[in-house]
C-alpha positions as CSV (number, residue, x, y, z in Angstrom):
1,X,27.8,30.3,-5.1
2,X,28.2,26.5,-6.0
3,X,23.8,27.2,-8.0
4,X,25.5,29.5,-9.9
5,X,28.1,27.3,-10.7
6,X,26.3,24.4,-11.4
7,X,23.9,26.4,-13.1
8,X,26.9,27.3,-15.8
9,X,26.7,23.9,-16.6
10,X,22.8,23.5,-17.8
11,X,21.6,22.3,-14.2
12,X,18.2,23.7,-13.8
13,X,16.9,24.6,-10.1
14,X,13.0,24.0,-9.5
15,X,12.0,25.5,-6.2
16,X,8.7,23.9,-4.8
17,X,7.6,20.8,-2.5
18,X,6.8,17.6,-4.3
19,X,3.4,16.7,-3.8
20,X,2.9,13.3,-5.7
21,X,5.4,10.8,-7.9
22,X,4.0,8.2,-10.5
23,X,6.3,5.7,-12.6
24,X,6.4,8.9,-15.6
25,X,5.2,12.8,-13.7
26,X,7.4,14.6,-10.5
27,X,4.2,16.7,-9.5
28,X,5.4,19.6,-7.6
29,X,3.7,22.8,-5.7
30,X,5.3,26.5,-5.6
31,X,2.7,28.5,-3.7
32,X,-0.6,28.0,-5.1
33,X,1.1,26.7,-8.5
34,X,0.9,23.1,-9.1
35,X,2.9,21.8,-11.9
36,X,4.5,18.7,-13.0
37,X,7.4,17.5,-14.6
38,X,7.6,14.1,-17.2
39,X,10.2,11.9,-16.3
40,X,11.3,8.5,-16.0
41,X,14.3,9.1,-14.2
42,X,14.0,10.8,-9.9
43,X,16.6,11.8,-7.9
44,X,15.4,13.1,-4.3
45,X,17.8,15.2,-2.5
46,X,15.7,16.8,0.3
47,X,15.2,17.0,4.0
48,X,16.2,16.0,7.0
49,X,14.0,12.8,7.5
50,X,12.3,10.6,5.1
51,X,10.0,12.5,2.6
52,X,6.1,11.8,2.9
53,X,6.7,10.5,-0.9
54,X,8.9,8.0,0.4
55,X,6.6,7.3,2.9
56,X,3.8,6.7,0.4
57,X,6.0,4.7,-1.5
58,X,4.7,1.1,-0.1
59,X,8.4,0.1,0.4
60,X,9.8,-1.3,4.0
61,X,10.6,1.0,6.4
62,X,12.4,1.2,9.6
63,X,11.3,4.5,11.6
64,X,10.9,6.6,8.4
65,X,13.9,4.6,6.3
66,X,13.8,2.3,3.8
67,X,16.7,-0.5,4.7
68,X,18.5,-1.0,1.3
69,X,20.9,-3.4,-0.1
70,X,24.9,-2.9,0.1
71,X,24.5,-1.1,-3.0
72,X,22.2,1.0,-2.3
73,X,19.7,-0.5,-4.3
74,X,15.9,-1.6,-2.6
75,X,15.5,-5.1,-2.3
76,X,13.2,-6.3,-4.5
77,X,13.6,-2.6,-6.9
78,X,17.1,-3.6,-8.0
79,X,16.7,-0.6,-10.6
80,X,16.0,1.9,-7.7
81,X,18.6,3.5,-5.3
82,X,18.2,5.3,-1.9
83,X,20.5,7.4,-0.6
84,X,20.6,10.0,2.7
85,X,18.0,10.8,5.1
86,X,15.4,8.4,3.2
87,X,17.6,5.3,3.4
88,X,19.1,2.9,6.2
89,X,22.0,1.0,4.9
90,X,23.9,-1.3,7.6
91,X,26.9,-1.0,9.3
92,X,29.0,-4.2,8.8
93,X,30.5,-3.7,12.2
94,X,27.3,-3.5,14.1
95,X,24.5,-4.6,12.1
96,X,22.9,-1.0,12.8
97,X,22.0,1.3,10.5
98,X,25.1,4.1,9.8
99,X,22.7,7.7,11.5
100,X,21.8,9.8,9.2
101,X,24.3,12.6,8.2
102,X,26.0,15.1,5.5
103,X,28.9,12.8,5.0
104,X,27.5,9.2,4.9
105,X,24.8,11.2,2.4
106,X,27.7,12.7,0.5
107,X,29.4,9.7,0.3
108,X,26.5,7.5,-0.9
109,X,25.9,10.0,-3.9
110,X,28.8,9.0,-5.1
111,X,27.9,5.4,-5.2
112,X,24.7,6.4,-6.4
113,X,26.2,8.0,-9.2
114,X,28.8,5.5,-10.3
115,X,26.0,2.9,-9.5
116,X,23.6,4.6,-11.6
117,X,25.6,4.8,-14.4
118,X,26.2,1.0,-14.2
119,X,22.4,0.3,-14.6
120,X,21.9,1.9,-17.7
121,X,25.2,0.2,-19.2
122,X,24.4,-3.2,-17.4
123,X,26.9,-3.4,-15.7
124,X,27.6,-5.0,-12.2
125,X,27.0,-2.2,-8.9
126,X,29.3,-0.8,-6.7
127,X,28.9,-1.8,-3.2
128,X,28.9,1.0,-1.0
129,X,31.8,1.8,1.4
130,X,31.6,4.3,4.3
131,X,35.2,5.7,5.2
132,X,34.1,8.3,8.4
133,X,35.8,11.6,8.1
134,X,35.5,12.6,11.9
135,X,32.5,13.9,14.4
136,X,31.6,16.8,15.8
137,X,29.5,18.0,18.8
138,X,27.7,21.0,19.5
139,X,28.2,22.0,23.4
140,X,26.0,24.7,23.8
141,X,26.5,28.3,22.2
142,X,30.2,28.5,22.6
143,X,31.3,25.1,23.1
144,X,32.1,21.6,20.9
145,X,33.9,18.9,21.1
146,X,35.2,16.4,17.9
147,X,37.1,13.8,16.5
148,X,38.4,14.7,12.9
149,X,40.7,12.2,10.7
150,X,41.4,10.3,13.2
């Protein structure tokens, strides 16, 4: 429902596993197909652990994440942002990477984005604040327990 919807609005959906990134090509396989795509500009939503691509990507890792500045930004690649599965961003309260989940990830592509949009106008970055809607935990097949809003 929401493809079709974003779809509406001139996003284009390419199905296929990346298979190699360089500073101007996405190269990509579908099958047996391997194609490419000229760009200048990535953004990786995929996965539920760091991407081989990221691992390739000579940056610092923790256990498959790259630890990146307050705003998201990689230290030392001020004009690249991480976000989700691929990055670890701190914890103020504990020092400790936030884990990895749906809304930390939701809520960093909204920094991204804002953030993002402040590189190409040069303007100064968002830091990025976490604000925890709740947990859940599976129990089993019929069972959970959770803590929502508070």
């Amino acid at each position: 429902m929401e493809q079709k919807k974003l779809e509406k609005r001139g996003v284009e959906f390419i199905v296929g596993r990346v298979t190699k990134v360089t500073p101007d090509r996405v190269f990509y396989k579908n099958g047996d197909t391997l194609s490419e795509i000229k760009t200048t500009t990535l953004i990786w939503g995929a996965g539920v652990r760091g991407s081989s691509v990221i691992e390739a990507s000579g940056f610092e890792q923790k256990r498959g994440r790259v630890p990146i500045n307050a705003d998201l930004t990689v230290p030392g690649h001020e004009n690249i942002l991480i976000i989700g599965d691929c990055s670890a961003v701190n914890d103020p309260a504990t020092n400790r990477p936030y884990p990895t989940t749906a809304q930390i990830a939701l809520q960093q592509a909204d920094c991204a984005a804002v953030n993002l949009k402040a590189l190409v106008d040069g303007q100064p970055l968002k830091k990025f604040v976490y604000k925890p809607k709740g947990t859940v935990c599976s129990l089993g097949n019929n069972d959970a327990m959770g803590m929502v809003m508070g």
